[in-house]
N, C-alpha and C positions, 0 to 999 in steps of 0.2 A: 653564106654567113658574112662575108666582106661584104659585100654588096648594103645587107642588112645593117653592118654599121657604118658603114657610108649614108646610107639614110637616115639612123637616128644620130648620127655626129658627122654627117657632114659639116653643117658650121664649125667644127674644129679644124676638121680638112680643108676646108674653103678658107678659114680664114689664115693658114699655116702658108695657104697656096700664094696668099694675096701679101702676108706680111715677106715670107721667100723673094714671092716678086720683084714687091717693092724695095728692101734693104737690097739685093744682091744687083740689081737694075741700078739702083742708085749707087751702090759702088761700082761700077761699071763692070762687075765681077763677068756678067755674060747678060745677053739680051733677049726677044724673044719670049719674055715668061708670058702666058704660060704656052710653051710652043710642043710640050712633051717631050723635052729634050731630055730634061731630070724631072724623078719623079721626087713629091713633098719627102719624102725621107732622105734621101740625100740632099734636098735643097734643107734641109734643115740640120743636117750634118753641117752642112759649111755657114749654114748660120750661125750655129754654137760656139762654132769654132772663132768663128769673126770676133760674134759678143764678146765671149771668152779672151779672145786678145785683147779686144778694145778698154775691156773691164779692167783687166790687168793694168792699161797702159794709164786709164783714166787713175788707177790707183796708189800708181808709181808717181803720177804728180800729183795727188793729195797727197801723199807724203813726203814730198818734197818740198810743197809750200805749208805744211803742218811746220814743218823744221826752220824753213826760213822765217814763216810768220810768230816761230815764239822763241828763236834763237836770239840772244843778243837783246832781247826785250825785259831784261829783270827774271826771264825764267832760267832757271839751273838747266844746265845740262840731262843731266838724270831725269827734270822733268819732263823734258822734249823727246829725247827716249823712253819712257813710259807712254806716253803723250802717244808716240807713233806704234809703239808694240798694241796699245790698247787700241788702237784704229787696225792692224793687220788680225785682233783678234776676232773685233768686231765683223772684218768682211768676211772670216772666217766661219762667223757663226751664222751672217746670213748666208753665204754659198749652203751651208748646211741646211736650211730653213727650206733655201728655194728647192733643195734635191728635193726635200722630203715631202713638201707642198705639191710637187710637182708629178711627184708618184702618186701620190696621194689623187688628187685630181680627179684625173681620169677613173679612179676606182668609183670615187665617190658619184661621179656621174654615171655610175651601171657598165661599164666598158669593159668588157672581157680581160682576162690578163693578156692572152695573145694578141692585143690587137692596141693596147695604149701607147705604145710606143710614139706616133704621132702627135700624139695630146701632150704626153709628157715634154715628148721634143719643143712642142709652138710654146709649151708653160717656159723652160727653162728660159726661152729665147725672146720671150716677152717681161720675164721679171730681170734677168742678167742689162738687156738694152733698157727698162726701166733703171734699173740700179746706176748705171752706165751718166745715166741721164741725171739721175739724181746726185751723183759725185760732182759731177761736168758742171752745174749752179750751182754748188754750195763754192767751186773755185772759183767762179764768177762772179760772185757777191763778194771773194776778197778772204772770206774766215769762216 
């Protein structure tokens, strides 16, 4: 039955293998991919995990330069605070988005329930380093 859907989804496994790879290679996290050291489920545990941090950390300075960028500039206090609560609910609703997207998925493409785990894993870790990326320019443009 594995076997089977490594055949009709291997491109989700191949491409989980390649993005693992390449992010964890490029942090210098360990070398060697794909050498069968770790297998795509635990390379994608510590990818989550990565994202997950980086996401946070890209988050932490949007809202950092949210406050400097309208503190002191004619806007109220209260509004720079709403300002950033409405940005912490916003990321809020997308992490919600991406879970549900992400389950979602693998269903939709025919994938057994025992078996999505992988798929859901490379979604999460493909929209989260998306999201990551899209924080990371909008503070490089300044606002």
């Amino acid at each position: 039955m594995r076997e089977r859907l490594r055949q009709r989804f291997g491109h989700w496994l191949a491409r989980a293998a390649v993005v693992a790879c390449g992010v964890l290679s490029g942090a210098g996290a360990w070398a060697g991919c794909p050498s069968g050291q770790r297998g795509v489920d635990e390379q994608c545990d510590v990818l989550i995990v990565k994202e997950e941090k980086a996401l946070k950390v890209a988050e932490a300075r949007m809202e950092a330069h949210l406050v400097k960028a309208f503190s002191g500039n004619g806007y109220e206090e209260g509004y720079v605070q709403l300002l950033v609560e409405k940005f912490r609910s916003m990321e809020k609703a997308w992490a919600a988005f991406r879970d549900a997207h992400c389950s979602y998925l693998p269903l939709h493409d025919g994938m057994s329930v025992g078996y999505d785990g992988e798929v859901t894993a490379l979604c999460m870790i493909e929209m989260t380093a998306q999201r990551r990326k899209e924080l990371e320019r909008e503070l490089s443009r300044g606002k």
